[in-house]
Backbone as JSON, one array per atom type, in Angstrom:
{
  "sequence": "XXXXXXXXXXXXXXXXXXXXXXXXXXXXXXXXXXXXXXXXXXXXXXXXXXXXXXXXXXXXXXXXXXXXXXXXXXXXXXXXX",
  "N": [[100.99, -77.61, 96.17], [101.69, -80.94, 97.05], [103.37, -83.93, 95.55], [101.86, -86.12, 96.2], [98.98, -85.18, 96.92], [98.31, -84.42, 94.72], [98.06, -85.89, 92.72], [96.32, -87.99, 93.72], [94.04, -86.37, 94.0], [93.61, -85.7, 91.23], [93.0, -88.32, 90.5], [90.15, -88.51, 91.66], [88.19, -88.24, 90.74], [85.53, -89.64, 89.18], [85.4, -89.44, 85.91], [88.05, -88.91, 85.05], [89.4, -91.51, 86.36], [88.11, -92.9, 83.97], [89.48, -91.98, 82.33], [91.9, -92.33, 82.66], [91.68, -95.31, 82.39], [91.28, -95.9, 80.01], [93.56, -94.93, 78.83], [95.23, -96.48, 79.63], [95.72, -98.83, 77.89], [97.24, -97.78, 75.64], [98.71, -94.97, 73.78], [96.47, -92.06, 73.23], [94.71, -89.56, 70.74], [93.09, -86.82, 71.72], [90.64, -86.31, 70.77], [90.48, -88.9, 70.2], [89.83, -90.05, 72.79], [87.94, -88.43, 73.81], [85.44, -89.66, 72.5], [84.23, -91.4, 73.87], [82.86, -90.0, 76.08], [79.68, -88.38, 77.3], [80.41, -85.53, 77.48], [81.65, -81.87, 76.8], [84.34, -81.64, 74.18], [86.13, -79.74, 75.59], [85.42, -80.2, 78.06], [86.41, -82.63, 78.58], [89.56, -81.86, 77.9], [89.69, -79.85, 80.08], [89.61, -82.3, 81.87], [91.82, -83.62, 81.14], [93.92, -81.76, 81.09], [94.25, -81.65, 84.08], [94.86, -84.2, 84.96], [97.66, -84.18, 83.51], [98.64, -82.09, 85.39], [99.09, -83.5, 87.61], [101.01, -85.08, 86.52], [100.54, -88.36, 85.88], [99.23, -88.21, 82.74], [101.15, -87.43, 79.75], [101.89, -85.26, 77.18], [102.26, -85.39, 73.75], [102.41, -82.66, 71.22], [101.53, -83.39, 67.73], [101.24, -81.62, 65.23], [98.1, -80.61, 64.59], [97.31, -82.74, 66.0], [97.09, -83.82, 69.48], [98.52, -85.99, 71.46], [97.72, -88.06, 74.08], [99.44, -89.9, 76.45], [99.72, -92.27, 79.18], [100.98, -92.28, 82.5], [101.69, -94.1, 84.28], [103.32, -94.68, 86.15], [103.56, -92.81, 88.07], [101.23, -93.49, 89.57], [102.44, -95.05, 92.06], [103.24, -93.2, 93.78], [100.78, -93.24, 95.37], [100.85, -95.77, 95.94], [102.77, -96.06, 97.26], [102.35, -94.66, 100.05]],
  "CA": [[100.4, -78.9, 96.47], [102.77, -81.69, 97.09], [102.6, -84.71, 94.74], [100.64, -87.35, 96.64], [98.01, -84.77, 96.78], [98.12, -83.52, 93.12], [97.72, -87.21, 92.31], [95.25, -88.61, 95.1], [92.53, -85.12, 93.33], [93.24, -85.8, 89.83], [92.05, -89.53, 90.37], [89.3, -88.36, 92.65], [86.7, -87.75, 89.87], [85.23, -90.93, 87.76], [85.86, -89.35, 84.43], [89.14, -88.54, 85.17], [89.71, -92.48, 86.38], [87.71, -93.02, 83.13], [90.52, -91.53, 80.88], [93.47, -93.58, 82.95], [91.54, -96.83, 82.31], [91.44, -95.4, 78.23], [95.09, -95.01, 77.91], [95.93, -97.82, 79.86], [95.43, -99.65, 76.6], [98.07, -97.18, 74.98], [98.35, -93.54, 73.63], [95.38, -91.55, 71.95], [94.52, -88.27, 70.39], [92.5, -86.44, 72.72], [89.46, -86.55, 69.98], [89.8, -90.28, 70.54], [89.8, -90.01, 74.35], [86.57, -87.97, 74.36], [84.51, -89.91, 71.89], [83.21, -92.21, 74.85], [82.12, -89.56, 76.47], [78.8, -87.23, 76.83], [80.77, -84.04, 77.38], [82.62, -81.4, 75.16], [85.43, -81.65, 73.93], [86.34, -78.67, 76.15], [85.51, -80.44, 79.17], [87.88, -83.44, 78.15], [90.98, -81.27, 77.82], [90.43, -79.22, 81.1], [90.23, -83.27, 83.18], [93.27, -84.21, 80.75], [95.03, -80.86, 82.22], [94.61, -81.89, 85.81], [95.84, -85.73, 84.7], [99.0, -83.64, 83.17], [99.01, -81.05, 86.22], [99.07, -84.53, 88.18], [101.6, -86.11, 86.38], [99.75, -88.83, 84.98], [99.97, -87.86, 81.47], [102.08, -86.95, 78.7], [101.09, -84.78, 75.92], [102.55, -85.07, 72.59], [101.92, -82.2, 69.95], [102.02, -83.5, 66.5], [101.11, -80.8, 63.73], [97.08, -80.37, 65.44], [97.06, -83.63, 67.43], [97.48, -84.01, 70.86], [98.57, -87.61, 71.53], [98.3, -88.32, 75.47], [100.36, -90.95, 76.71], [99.45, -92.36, 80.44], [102.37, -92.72, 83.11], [100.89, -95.11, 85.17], [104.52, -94.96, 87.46], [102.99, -91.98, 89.28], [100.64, -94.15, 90.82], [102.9, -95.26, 92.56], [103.05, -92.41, 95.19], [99.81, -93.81, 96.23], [100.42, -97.11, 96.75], [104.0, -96.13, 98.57], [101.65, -94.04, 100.76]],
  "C": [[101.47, -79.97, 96.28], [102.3, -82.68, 96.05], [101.38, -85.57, 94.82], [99.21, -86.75, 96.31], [97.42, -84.24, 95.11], [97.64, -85.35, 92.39], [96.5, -87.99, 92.35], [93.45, -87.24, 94.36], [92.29, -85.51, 92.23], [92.42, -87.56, 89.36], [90.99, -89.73, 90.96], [88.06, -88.44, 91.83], [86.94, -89.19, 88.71], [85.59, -90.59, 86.54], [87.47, -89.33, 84.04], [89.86, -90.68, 85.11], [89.62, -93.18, 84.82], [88.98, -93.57, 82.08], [91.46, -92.38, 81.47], [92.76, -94.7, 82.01], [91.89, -96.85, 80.44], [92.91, -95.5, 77.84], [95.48, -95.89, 78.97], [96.4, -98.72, 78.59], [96.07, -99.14, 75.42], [97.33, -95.81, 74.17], [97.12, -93.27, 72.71], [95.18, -90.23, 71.6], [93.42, -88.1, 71.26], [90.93, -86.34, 72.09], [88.79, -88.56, 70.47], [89.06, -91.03, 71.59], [88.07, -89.42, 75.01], [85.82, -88.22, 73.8], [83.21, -90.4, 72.52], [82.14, -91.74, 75.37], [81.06, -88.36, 76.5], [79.14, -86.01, 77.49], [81.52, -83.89, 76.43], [84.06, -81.91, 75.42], [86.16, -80.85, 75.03], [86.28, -79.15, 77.51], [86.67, -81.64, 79.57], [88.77, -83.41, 78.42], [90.97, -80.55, 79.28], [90.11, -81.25, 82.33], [91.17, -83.49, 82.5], [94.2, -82.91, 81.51], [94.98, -80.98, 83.74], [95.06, -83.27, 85.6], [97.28, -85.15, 84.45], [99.3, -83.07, 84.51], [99.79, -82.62, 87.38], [100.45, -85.58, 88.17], [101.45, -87.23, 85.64], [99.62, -89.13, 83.59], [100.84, -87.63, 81.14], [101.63, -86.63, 77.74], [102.04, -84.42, 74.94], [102.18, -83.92, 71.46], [102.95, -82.56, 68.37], [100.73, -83.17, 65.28], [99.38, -80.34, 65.11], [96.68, -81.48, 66.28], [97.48, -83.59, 68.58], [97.73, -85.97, 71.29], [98.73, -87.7, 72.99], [98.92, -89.86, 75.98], [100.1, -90.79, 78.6], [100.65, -93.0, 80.97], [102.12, -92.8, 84.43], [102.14, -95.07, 86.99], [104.03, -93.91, 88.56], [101.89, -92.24, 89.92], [100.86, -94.62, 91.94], [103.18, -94.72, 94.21], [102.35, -93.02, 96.04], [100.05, -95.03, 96.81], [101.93, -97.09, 97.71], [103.29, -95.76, 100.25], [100.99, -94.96, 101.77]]
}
């Protein structure tokens, strides 16, 4: 899948937009990320792995946190597009 498209899917789904708009506002542990919302934890981590698969993210491990960090520049595709 080329990027535009790996990009253009992973922002395709509201929860997914959700989590950008969340770390817009700077990095969080992935506990913090899914407090908002009414799914698991489990569902959380597999839209944060299509934000990562995407690009999008950045995932820190420190000790059992996950700290994701949003990298907003790969929006960019889209709006070159």
């Amino acid at each position: 899948m080329d990027d535009l498209s790996a990009v253009l899917g992973a922002i395709a789904h509201p929860s997914r937009r959700a989590i950008l708009h969340r770390l817009a506002g700077g990095p969080a542990r992935v506990t913090e990320i899914a407090a908002p919302f009414e799914m698991s934890l489990n569902a959380v981590s597999k839209h944060l792995k299509v934000l990562e698969g995407a690009g999008l993210v950045d995932r820190e491990v420190l000790g059992r946190d996950h700290l994701i960090r949003f990298r907003a520049e790969r929006l960019r595709l889209v709006s070159q597009w």
